[in-house]
Every structure is written in C-alpha cells, then in structure tokens.
N, C-alpha and C positions, 0 to 999 in steps of 0.2 A: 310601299309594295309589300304584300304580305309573303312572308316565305313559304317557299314549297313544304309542303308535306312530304318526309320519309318513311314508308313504315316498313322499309325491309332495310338492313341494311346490306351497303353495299359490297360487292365481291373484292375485296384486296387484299392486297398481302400487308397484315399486318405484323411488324417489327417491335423489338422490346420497346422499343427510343419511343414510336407512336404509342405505344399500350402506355407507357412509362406518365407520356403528357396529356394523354388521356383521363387516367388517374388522377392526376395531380391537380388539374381544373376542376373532374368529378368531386373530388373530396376537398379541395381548399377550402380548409377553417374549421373539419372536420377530424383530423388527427393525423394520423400519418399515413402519407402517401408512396406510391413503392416506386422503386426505382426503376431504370432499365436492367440492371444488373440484378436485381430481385427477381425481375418477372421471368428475365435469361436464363436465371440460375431455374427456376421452376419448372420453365420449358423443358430442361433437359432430362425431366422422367418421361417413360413413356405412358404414364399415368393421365399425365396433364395436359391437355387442350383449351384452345381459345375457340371461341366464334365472333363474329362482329367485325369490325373494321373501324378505321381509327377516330371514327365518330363516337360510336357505341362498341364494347366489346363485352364478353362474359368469358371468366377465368377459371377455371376447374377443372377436378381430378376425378376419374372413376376406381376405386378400388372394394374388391369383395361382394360386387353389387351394390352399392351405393356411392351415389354423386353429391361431390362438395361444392359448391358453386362458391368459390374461393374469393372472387369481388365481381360487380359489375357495375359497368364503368360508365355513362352518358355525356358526355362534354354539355355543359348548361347551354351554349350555342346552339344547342341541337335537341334540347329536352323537348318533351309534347307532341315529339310527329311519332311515338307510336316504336323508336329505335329500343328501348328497354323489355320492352314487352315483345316484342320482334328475337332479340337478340338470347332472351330469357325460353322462348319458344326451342330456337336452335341448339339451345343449350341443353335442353331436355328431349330434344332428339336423337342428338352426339351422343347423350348421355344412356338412353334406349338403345342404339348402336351396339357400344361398348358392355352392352347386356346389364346397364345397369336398371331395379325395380323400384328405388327411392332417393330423392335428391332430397340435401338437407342444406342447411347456409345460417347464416349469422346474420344480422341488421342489427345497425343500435336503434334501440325504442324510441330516441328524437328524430329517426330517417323517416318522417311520417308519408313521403313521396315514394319511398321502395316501399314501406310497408303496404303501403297501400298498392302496387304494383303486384309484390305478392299474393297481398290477399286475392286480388282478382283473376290472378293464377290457380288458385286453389292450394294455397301453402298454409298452413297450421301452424303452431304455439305447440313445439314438444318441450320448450323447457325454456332458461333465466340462468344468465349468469350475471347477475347483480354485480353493477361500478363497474363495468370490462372496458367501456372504451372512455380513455381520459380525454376531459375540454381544457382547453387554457382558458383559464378566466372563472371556470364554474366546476360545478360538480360532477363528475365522472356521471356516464349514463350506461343502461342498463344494455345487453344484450341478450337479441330475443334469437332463440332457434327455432328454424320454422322447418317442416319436414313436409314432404308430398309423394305420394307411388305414383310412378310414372309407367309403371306396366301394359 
C-alpha cells in the first residue's frame, strides 16, 4: 500500500515532549539532539515560535526584523510528502506576521536533503563557519548560513 501524501501539515498542539522526539528521530546520528526541556526552556520568550505538528515542525525566533529558523524537524517516517517545505512556508509567514524582512538559519554542508529544500526556497550562502558541527566517527562538517528577504 503506498502511503498517503502530506503536504500541509496538520493542525495540533504541539508539546515540547512531541518537538523533543521529533527532533531526536530527525537528527539521529546527526549530533545532538534537543531535549524537551531545551525546547520549553526556548518557548518561554516571546520571541520564539513553532509551526508544524509533531510530524514536521519549524522552530524560531523573530528579533529586530529578522528570522532565525532555529531547527527543522521531519520524522524520516514522514519525509517526501512535501511536510518540510509546507512547514518552511509557515514559518516564513509567522515570520512576515511578526514584521520580520529576512530569515536566516544554519545547515551542515553534509544535510544535502535541507539544503536542497532551501535552495528551492530561494535561500542563499551569506557565509561558512568552517568544522561547527562535530561527527562521531569522522570529521567535523562545515556550517552553511543561508539568508532570504521575505518582504
């Protein structure tokens, strides 16, 4: 049976506990993953909002006119129906909302499946923070910052 296509994701209330193991799936083998207590403690600016549900979520803060997209999350059970780029959408609206006119975020140069998510967003290469995110087993990889006006 082939699975349903998502490509909004769904209306729920999503809790640290569900962003927490959302995360932890998205990123297993990947570095480190945040906690519930991480993501609780983040919630409690008023800076900081989620979109998604605990399929897919996006995590960020708006401050001074510009939006950080703090992580985003896909549970691999769920990758390819279209919830990243859905969820990435939302995030850039909240983000217009909040008055903000440029979102910016981090990826490591080996996430070739968000980068490429991004690029087809229209995000850019404003800059390299060379060895930022450590591997076990291998060679720390690079970190790309990608910036976009969302005006």
């Amino acid at each position: 049976m082939r699975p349903r296509r998502a490509t909004r994701p769904r209306k729920s209330l999503m809790t640290p506990e569900c962003m927490a193991l959302c995360h932890a799936r998205a990123f297993a083998g990947r570095g480190q993953v945040w906690s519930a207590g991480e993501i609780a403690d983040l919630m409690t600016s008023p800076h900081v909002f989620a979109v998604g549900d605990a399929r897919c979520f996006a995590l960020g803060r708006v401050v001074a006119g510009e939006a950080e997209v703090l992580t985003l999350a896909c549970d691999p059970d769920h990758q390819g129906q279209g919830l990243g780029r859905a969820c990435l959408a939302l995030f850039e609206a909240e983000a217009r909302n909040r008055k903000a006119t440029e979102v910016f975020l981090e990826v490591a140069a080996d996430n070739h499946v968000a980068r490429a998510l991004y690029a087809s967003a229209c995000f850019a290469e404003a800059g390299r923070r060379t060895a930022y995110y450590a591997r076990q087993g291998t060679a720390a990889v690079d970190a790309l910052i990608l910036r976009k006006q969302v005006e």
